[in-house]
DRENGUTOR-563531 format. One record per residue: x, z, y of N, C-alpha, C in turn; chain; residue number from 1. Coordinates in pm, whole numbers. Atoms other than C-alpha are relative to their C-alpha. Example, Ala and Ser with C-alpha at 12.3 -4.5 7.8 and 13.67 -1.06 7.14 Angstrom:
2
PT    n_x    n_z    n_y   ca_x   ca_z   ca_y    c_x    c_z    c_y chain resi
PT     89      0   -119   1230    780   -450     90      0    120     A    1
PT    -82     -6   -119   1367    714   -106    -77     73    109     A    2
# end
This chain:
203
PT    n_x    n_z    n_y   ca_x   ca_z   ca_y    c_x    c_z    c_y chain resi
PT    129      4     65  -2839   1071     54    -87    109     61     A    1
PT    119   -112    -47  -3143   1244    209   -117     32   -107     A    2
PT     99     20     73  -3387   1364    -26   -150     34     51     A    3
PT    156    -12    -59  -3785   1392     76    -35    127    -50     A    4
PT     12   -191      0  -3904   1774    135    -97     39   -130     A    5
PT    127    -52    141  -4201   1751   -138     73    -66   -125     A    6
PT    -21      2    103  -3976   1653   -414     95     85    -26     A    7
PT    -90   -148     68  -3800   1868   -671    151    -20     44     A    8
PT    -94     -4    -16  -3428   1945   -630     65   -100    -81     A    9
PT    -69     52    145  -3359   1777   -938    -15   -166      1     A   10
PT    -30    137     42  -3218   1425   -932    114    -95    -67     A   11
PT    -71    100     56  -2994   1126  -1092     32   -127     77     A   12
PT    -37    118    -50  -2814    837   -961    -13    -96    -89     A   13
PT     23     65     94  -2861    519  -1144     51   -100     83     A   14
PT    -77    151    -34  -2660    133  -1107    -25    -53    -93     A   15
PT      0    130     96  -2733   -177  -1259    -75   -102     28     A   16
PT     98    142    -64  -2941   -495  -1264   -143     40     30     A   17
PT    119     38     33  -3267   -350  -1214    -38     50    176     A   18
PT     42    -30   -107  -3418   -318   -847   -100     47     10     A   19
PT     47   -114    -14  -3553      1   -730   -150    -26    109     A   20
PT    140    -10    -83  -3935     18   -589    -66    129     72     A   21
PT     41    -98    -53  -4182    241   -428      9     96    -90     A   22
PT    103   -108     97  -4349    360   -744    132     30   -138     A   23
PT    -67    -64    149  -4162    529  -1097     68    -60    -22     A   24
PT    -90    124     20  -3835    346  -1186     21    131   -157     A   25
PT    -11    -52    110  -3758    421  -1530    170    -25    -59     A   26
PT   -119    -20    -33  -3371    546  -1533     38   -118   -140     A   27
PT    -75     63    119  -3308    352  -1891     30   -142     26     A   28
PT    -53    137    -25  -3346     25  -1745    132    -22    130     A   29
PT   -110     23    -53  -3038     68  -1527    109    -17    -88     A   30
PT   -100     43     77  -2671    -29  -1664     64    167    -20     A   31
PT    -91   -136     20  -2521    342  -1590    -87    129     78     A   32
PT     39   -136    -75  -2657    682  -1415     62    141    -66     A   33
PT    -56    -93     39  -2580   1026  -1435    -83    131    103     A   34
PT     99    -75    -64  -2757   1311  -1298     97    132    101     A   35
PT    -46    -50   -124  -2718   1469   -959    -19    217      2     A   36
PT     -5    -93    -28  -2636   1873   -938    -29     76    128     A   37
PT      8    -57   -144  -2823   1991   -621     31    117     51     A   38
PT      7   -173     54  -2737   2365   -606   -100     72    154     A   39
PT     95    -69    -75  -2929   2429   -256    -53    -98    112     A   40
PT     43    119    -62  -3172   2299      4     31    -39    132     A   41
PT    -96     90   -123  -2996   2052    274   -114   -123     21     A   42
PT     59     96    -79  -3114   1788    500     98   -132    -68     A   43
PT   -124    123     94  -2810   1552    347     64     60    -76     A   44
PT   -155     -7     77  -2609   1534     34     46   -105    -15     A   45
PT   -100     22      6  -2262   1407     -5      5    -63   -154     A   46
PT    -26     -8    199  -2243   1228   -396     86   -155     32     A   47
PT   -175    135    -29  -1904   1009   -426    -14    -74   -130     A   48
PT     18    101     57  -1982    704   -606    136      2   -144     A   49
PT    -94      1     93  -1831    647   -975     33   -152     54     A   50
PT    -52    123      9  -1585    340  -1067    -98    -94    -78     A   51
PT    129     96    126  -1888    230  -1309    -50    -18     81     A   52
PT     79     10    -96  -2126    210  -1016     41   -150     59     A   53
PT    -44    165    -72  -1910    -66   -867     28    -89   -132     A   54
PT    -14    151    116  -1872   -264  -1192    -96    -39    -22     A   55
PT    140     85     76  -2233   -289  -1290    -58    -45    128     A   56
PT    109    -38   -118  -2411   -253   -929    116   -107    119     A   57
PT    -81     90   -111  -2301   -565   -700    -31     36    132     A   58
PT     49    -46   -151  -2503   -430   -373   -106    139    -34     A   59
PT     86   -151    -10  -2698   -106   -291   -149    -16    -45     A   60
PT     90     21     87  -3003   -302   -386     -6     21   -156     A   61
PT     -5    -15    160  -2914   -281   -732     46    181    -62     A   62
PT    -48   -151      2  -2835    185   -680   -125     -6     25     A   63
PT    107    -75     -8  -3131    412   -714     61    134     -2     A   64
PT    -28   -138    -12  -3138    790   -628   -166     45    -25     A   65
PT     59    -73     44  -3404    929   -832    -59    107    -12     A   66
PT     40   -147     11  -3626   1276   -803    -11     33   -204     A   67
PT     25    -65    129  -3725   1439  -1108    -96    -91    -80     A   68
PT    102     83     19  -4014   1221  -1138     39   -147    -32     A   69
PT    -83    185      8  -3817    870  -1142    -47    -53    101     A   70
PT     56     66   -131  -3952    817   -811    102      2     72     A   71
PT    -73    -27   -141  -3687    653   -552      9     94     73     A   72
PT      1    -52   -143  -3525    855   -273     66    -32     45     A   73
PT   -111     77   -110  -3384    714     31    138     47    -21     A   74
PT   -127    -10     37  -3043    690     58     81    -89     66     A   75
PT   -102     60    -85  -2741    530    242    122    -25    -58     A   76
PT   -107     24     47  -2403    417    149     72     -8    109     A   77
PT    -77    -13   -114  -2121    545    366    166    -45    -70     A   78
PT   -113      7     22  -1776    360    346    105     98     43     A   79
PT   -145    -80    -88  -1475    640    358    117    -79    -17     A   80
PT   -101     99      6  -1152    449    454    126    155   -110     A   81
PT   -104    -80     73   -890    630    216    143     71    125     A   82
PT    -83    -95    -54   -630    918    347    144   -162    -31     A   83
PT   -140    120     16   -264    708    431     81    118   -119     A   84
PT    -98   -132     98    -28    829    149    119     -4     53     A   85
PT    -90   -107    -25    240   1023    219    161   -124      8     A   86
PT   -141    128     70    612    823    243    101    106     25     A   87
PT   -153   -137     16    964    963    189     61   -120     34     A   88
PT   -163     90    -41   1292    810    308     79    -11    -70     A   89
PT   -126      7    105   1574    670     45    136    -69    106     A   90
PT   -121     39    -50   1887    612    186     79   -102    -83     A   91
PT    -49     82     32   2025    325     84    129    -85     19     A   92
PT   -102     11    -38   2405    210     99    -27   -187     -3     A   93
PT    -13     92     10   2470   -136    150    154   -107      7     A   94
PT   -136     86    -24   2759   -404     90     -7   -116     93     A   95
PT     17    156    -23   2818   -705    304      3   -111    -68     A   96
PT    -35    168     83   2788  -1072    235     85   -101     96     A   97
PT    -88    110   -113   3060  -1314    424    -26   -131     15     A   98
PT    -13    145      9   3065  -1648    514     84    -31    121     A   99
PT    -95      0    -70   3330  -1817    676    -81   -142    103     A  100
PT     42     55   -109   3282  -2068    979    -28   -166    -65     A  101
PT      6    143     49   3267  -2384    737   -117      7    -86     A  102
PT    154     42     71   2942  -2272    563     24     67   -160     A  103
PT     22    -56    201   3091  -2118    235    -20    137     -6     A  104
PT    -11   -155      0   3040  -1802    136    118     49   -110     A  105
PT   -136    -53     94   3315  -1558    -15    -43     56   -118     A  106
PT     73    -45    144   3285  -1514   -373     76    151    -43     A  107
PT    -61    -89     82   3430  -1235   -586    -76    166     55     A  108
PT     47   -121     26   3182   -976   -628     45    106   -111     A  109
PT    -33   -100     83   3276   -629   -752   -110    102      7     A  110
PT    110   -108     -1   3117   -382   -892     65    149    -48     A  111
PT    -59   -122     23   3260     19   -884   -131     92    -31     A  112
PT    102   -109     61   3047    271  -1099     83     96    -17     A  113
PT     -4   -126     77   3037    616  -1168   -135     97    -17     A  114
PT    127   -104     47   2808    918  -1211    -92     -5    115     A  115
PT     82    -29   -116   2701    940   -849    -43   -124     26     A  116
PT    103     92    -85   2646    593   -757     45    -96    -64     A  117
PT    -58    155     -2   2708    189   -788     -4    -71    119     A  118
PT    -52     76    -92   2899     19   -540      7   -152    -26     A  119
PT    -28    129     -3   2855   -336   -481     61    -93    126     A  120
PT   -126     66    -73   3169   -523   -307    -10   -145     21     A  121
PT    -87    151     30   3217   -911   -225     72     15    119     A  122
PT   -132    -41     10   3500   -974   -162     24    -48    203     A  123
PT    -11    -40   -153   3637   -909    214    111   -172     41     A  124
PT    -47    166    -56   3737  -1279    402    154     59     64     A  125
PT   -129    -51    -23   4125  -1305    484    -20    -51    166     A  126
PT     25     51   -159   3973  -1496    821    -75     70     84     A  127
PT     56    -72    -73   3917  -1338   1128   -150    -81     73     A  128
PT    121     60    -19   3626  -1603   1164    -55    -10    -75     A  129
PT    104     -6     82   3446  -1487    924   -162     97     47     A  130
PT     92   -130    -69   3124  -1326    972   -119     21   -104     A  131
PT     33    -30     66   2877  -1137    802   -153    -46      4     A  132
PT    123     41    -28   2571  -1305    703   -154     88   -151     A  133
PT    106    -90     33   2370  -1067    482     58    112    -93     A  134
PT    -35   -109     22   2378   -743    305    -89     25   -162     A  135
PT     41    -19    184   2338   -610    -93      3    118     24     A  136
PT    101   -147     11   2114   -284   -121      9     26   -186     A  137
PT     28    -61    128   2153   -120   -455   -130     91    -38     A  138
PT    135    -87     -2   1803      8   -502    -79     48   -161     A  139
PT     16    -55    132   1774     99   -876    -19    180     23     A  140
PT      8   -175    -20   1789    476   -781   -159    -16     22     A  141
PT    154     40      1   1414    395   -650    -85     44   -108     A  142
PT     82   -105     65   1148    626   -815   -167    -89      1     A  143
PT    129    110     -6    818    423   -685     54   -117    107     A  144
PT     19    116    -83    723     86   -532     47     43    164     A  145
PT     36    -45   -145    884     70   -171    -68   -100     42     A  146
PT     85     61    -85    649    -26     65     38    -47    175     A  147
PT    -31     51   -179    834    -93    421    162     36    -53     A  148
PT   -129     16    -34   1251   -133    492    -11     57    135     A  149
PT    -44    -66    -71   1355    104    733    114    -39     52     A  150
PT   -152     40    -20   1661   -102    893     64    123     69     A  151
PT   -104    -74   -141   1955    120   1091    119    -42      8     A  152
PT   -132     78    -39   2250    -13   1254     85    103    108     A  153
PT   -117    -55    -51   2513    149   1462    -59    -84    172     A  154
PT     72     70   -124   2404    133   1846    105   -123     86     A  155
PT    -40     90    -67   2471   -187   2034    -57    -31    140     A  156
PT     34     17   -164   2488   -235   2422    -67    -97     15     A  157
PT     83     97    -79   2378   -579   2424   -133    -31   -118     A  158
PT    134     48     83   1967   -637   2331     -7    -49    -73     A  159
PT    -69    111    125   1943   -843   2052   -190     50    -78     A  160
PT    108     44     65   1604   -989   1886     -2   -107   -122     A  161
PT    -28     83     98   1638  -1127   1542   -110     45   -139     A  162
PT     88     22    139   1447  -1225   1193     57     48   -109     A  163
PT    -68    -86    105   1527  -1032    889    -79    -49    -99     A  164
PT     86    -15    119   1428  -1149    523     85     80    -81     A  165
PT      7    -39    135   1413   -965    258    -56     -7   -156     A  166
PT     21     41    112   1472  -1023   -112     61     83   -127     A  167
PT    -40    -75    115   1484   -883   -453     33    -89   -134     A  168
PT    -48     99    114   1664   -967   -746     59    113    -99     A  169
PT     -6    -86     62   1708   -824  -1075    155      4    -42     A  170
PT   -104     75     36   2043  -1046  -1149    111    -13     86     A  171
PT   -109     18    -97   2212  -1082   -830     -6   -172    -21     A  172
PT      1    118     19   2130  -1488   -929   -135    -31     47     A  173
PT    170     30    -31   1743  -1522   -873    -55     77     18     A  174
PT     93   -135    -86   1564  -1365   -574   -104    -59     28     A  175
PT    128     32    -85   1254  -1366   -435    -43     78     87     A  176
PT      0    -72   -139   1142  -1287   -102   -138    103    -47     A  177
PT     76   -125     -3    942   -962    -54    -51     78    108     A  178
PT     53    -79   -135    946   -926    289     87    -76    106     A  179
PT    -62    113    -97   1009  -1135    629    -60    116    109     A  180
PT    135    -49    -88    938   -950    991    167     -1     98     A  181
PT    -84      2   -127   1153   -899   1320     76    143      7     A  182
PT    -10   -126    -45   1355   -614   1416     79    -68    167     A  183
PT    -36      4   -137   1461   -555   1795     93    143     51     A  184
PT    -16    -56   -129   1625   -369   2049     25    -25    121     A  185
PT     32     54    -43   1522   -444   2334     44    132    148     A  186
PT    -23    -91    -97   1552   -261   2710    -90    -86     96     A  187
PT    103     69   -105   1251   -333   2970      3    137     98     A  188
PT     -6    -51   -118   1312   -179   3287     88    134    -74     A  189
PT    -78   -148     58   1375    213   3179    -62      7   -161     A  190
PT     49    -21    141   1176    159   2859    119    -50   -114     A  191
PT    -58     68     83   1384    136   2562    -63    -16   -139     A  192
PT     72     26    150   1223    -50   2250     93    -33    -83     A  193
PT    -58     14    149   1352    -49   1922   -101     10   -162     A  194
PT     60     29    157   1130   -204   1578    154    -22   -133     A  195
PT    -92     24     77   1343   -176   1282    -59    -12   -157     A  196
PT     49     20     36   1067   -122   1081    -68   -167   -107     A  197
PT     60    161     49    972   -477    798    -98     50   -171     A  198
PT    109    -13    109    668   -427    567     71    -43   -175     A  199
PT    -12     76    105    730   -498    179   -121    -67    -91     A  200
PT    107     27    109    518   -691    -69     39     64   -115     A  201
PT    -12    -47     85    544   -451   -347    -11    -19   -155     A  202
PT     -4     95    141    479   -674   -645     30     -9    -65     A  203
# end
């Protein structure tokens, strides 16, 4: 907001249905305002929009910046993109899930508790052609919404590019997906890439 050199220090912001002119706007017919604290004289001030502003006031046509007088003063609207927040790392243990080469999977889930943690077990295939087709994350320890899966695996010589979903469930019976994305490791010339990184829908 710039204010014009021949008016007083002293102004008010105002939002609502009523659109702002050359001449005297009269602050009552707006939906909300509140009056602006100038404390000295600047070429620009800085005034950070309330949450009321955006409920009553659909476009900047419908904001006034007021002198003392109720006379408009120019003014601008600058989008700030918000600071990224902060993330922390949970370590997360995981059990396998089996399935054997005919399509079934192995049943007999266990579950070992105590003070420190909960272990979740199914049950280990007696066939050496079995193989492991997904993995059970105990994530109740979880404090806030996560927002991305951090995969890590144990390093493997040969490259390998594959699809990872992820799903949550409160039951261990009915999941829903929360998150689909690629992880890699990959080797191009001397470069070595590795995404392990998969976004969540936090929902």
């Amino acid at each position: 907001m710039k204010p014009m050199r021949c008016h007083k220090l002293a102004a008010s912001l105002v939002a609502g249905f009523c659109f702002g002119s050359v001449h005297a706007v009269d602050p009552d017919e707006f939906a909300f305002g509140w009056p602006l604290e100038l404390s000295a004289e600047s070429d620009f001030y800085d005034v950070a929009l309330r949450a009321e502003v955006y409920r009553h006031g659909r476009s900047v046509e419908q904001m006034a910046v007021l002198d003392a007088n109720d006379e408009p003063m120019p003014f601008y609207r600058v989008v700030v993109e918000p600071e990224p927040a902060a993330e922390s790392l949970v370590t997360l243990d995981v059990s396998p899930v089996y399935q054997t080469q005919s399509g079934e999977l192995i049943d007999g889930l266990t579950v070992a508790a105590s003070e420190e943690r909960v272990n979740l077990t199914f049950g280990v295939p007696t066939e050496d052609r079995a193989q492991i087709v997904a993995f059970v994350a105990d994530a109740r320890e979880l404090q806030t919404t996560p927002v991305a899966a951090d995969l890590r695996w144990s390093a493997i010589d040969q490259p390998f590019l594959t699809t990872v979903t992820i799903s949550h469930s409160e039951d261990l019976a009915r999941w829903n997906v929360i998150g689909t994305g690629s992880i890699a490791s990959l080797a191009i010339d001397d470069t070595q890439v590795l995404h392990s990184r998969i976004p969540l829908d936090g929902r």
